[in-house]
C-alpha positions, 0 to 999 in steps of 0.5 A: 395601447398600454402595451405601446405604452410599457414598451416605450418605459423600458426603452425609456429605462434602457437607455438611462442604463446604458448610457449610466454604463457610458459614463462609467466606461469614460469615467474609468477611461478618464482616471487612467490618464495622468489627470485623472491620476491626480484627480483621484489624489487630489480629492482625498488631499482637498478633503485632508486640506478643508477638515484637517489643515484648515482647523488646525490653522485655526487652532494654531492662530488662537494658540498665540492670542491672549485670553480675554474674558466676558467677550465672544470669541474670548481671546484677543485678535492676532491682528490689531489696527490702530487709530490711523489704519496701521495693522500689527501683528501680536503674537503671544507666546506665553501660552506655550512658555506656560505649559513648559514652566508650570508643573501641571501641564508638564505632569499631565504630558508625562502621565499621558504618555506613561498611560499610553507607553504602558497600555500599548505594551500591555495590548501587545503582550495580549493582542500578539497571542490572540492574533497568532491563534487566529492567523493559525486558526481554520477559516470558519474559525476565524471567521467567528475569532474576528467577529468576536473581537470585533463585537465589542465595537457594536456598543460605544465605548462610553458604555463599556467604560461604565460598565467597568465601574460595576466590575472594579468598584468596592463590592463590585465583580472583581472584589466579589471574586477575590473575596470568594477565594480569599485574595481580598476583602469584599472592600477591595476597589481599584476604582480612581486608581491608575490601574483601573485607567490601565485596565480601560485603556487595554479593555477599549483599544485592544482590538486595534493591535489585534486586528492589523496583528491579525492581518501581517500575521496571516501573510506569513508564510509558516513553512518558514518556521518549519524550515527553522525547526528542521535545521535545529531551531527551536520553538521560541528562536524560530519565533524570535528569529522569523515570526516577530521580526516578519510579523514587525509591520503590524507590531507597528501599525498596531502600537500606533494605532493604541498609543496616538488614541490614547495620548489624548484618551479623556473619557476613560481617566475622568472615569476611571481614574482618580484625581491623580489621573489627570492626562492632557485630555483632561487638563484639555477640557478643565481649560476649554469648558471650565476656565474658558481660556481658549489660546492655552487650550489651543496651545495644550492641543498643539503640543498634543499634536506633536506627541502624536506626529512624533512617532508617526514620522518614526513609523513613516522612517522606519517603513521607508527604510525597511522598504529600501532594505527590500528593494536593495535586496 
C-alpha cells in the first residue's frame, strides 16, 4: 500500500516537472516572437518609467512650487482653484533664478564638479596601471588581483570612510609616519581639507574605473603591440598609438562611472572635508533636512540631474560615432 502510495508521489512530482519544462519551453518559444520582443524590453522600460520617471516628475513639480512652512507638504500646490471653481496654473521659477544669482550655490556646483573632474583624473591615472598588470597577468593571478579589488566592496563605504579619519587626522597614521621619516610633525593633519576629500573620492570609487578597465583591457589583442615594436615602435608609442586609443571604451565607462557618483558625492565631504568643502550634495541636504525648503531642494536636484546626463549623452555620442566609424569601416 505505501509503495502504491510513493509511486503515485513521484508521478505526481513528475508531471509538475515536466510540465515546469513545457512552460519554459513556450516561454522561450513566446519571446523569439516580435512580441515577446517587446516584452523583454518593455519591462525593464515599465520599470525605468514607475521608479525613475514617475519621481523625477515629482520632484520636477515640487521644484517650481513655493516654500511654505508649518504645513505638510511644505510647499504651495502647482495647481490652485478659486472661489468659483476656476484652476490656474502657478509655476514659480525663482528657485532656479536663485541657484543662478546666488554665489552659494554657484560655488557648491563648481566645487562639486572640481572634486569629481579631479578625482576622476586621479583613479584614471591609478586604475589604468592596475588594470593593465591584471589584463597581463595569468588567470589564477587575476582571479585573486580582482578579488582584491573587489574586497573592499564587502564593507559599506561609510565604514571606510571613517576609517579614513583615524590615518589623516593630527597624530594619526599618516602624521605618525611622516614624523618617523622626518617629513612632518606629529601635528600634520590633512583632515577637513580638500585633499582629505580627494583622497575619499579615489580611496571609494577607484574600483569603479578599475574594473571596466580591466574588462576592454583583457579583449585587446597584444600581438598588436608586438607588431608595433617590430616595425620599430617603441614602448610608450605603441601604447599611445594602439593600447589607449583600443583600450578608449573603458577609459570611458570608467570615468563615468567615478565622476556622475561623485558629482553628488555628500557622505565623504561631510566627513572629510572641512567647512569649505561644500559640494551640491551638501548644500542638498542643509535645504532638505535643515531649512525644510523642499521646491529649492528639488530645484538643486534638477540641476544636479543635468550635470550628471550632460556627459552621458556625451558618452552615448561618442559611442555612436565610434560605432559608425566601425561599421563604414
Amino acid at each position: 500500500m505505501s509503495r502504491v502510495r510513493d509511486q503515485g508521489l513521484w508521478d505526481f512530482w513528475f508531471d509538475v516537472v515536466r510540465n515546469l519544462f513545457g512552460w519554459f519551453r513556450a516561454v522561450g518559444q513566446e519571446f523569439r516572437t516580435r512580441r515577446g520582443r517587446f516584452l523583454v524590453t518593455a519591462l525593464p522600460m515599465l520599470w525605468l518609467g514607475l521608479f525613475f520617471l514617475v519621481p523625477f516628475l515629482i520632484v520636477l513639480k515640487i521644484s517650481f512650487a513655493q516654500a511654505v512652512f508649518g504645513q505638510a507638504p511644505p510647499y504651495t500646490p502647482l495647481v490652485e482653484t478659486a472661489a468659483d471653481g476656476a484652476a490656474s496654473l502657478r509655476l514659480h521659477v525663482s528657485n532656479y533664478a536663485m541657484l543662478l544669482s546666488d554665489p552659494l550655490y554657484v560655488s557648491a556646483y563648481l566645487k562639486s564638479l572640481l572634486f569629481a573632474s579631479v578625482s576622476t583624473v586621479f583613479c584614471l591615472l591609478l586604475g589604468y596601471p592596475i588594470a593593465y598588470g591584471i589584463a597581463r597577468s595569468g588567470p589564477m593571478a587575476r582571479l585573486l588581483l580582482l578579488v582584491l579589488v573587489i574586497l573592499p566592496f564587502w564593507t559599506s563605504s561609510l565604514l571606510r570612510t571613517y576609517a579614513l579619519i583615524g590615518i589623516l587626522k593630527a597624530n594619526g597614521l599618516l602624521a605618525q609616519a611622516l614624523s618617523a621619516v622626518g617629513l612632518a610633525g606629529p601635528d600634520f593633519a590633512l583632515l577637513h581639507t580638500d585633499t582629505a576629500v580627494y583622497i575619499g573620492i579615489v580611496y571609494n570609487y577607484l574600483p569603479f574605473m578599475i574594473l571596466p578597465l580591466t574588462a576592454t583591457l583583457m579583449r585587446l589583442d597584444f600581438t598588436l603591440l608586438e607588431a608595433a615594436e617590430d616595425l620599430g615602435a617603441k614602448p610608450w608609442h605603441a601604447f599611445l598609438r594602439v593600447t589607449l586609443p583600443l583600450s578608449m571604451p573603458g577609459i570611458i565607462a570608467g570615468a563615468l562611472l567615478v565622476f556622475i557618483p561623485a558629482v553628488g558625492e555628500f557622505v565623504i565631504p561631510d566627513i572629510l572635508g572641512g567647512p569649505d568643502a561644500l559640494t551640491i550634495g551638501r548644500v542638498l541636504w542643509i535645504e532638505f533636512f535643515t531649512n525644510r525648503d523642499w521646491p529649492l531642494a528639488a530645484a538643486v536636484t534638477i540641476a544636479m540631474l543635468v550635470l550628471i546626463v550632460l556627459p552621458t549623452l556625451l558618452f552615448e555620442y561618442y559611442e555612436n560615432k565610434r560605432n559608425q566609424r566601425e561599421a563604414d569601416a
